[in-house]
C-alpha positions in Angstrom: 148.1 122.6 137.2 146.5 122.0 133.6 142.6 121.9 133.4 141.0 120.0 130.4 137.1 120.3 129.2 135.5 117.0 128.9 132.0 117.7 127.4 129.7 116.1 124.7 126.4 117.3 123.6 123.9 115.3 120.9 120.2 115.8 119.8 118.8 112.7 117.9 116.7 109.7 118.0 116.7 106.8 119.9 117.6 103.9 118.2 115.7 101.6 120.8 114.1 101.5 124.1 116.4 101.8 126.8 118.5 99.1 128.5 118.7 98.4 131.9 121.8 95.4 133.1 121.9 94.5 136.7 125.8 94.8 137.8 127.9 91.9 140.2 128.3 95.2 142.6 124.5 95.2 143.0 124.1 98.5 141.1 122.4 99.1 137.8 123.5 100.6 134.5 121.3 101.9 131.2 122.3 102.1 127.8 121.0 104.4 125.0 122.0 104.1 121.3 121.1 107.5 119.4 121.3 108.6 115.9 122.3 111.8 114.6 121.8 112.7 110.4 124.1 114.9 108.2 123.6 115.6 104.8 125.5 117.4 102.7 126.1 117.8 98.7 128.8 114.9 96.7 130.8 118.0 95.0 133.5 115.7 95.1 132.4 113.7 92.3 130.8 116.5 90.5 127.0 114.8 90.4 126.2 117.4 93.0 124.4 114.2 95.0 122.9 114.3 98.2 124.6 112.4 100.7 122.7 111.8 103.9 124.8 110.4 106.8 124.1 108.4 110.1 126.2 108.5 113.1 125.7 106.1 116.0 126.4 107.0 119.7 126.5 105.1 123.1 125.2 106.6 125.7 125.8 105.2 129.8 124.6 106.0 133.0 125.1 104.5 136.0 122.9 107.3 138.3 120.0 105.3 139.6 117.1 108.3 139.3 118.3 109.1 135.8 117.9 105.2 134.9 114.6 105.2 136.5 113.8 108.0 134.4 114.7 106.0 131.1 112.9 103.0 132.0 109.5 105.2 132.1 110.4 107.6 129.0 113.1 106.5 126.6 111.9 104.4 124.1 113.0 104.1 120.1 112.4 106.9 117.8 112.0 109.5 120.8 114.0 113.0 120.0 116.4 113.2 123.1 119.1 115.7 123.9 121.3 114.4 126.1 125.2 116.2 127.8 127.4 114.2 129.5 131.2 113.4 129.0 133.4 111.2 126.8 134.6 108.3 128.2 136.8 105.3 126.2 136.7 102.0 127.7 139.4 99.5 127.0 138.9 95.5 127.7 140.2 92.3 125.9 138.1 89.8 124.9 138.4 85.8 125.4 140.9 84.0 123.4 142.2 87.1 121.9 145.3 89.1 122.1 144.1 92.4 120.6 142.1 95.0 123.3 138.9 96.5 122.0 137.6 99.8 122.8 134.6 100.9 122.9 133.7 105.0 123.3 130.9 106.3 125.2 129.0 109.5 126.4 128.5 108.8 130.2 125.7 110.4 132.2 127.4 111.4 135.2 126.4 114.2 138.2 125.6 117.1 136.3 124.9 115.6 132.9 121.5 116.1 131.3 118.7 114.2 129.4 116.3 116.2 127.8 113.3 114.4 125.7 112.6 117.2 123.2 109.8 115.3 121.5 106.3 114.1 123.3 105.5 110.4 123.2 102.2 110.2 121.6 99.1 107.7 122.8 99.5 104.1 120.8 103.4 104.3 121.3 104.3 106.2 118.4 105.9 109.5 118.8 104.4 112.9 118.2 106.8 115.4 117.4 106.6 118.5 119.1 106.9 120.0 122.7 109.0 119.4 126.2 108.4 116.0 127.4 110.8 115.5 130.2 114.4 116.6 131.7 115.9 115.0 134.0 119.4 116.3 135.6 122.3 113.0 136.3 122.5 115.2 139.4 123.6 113.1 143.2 122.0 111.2 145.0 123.3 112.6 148.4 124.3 116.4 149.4 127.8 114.8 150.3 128.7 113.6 146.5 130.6 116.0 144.4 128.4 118.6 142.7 130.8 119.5 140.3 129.4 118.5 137.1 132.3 116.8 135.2 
């Protein structure tokens, strides 16, 4: 039997407050956008430049404490660390013939969220401290406390 490793792991800023959908099976589900920064030096071009570089990930939970969670503390511009796995979701769209994919870090049992910054008193952000962390642990002793 082969065993794979399915793990991602990101600190950056939130690139909005959280949102929360409301699903047809009754359940909810919250997504997080979060940016990461690279910079590095053009030597490529030989102007020695510095390049900065933004990433965008999607992040999805469907763990109804860890949403709760959001709802009270994730909002845009907070520092977040966040672990969970990758997941690629396939669906076609209306009148086309061509699937779309979408690729996500999903917040499952055992996953973390970690805000790294604290939020400060007018809704800006202060940037220092442990805020909050919040496991995407079960609800019930009977789910599967593996983490991925």
């Amino acid at each position: 039997m082969a065993f794979g490793l399915n793990r991602a792991e990101l600190i950056g800023r939130l690139g909005a407050d959280v949102t929360v959908n409301q699903l047809a099976s009754g359940g909810r589900v919250a997504n997080l956008s979060i940016a990461t920064d690279e910079s590095y030096i053009d030597r490529a071009s030989g102007t020695g430049e510095r390049i900065d570089r933004t990433e965008w990930h999607r992040i999805v939970t469907f763990q109804d404490g860890l949403i709760d969670m959001l709802q009270k503390h994730a909002t845009k511009g907070r520092l977040v660390y966040v672990a969970g796995k990758l997941q690629t979701r396939r669906w076609k769209k209306d009148g086309e013939n061509s699937d779309r994919f979408s690729t996500e870090i999903l917040l499952v049992p055992g996953g973390r969220v970690q805000f790294l910054d604290k939020p400060a008193g007018n809704g800006a952000v202060a940037q220092a401290g442990t805020d909050m962390a919040a496991d995407a642990s079960p609800a019930d002793e009977h789910a599967d406390p593996m983490p991925f």
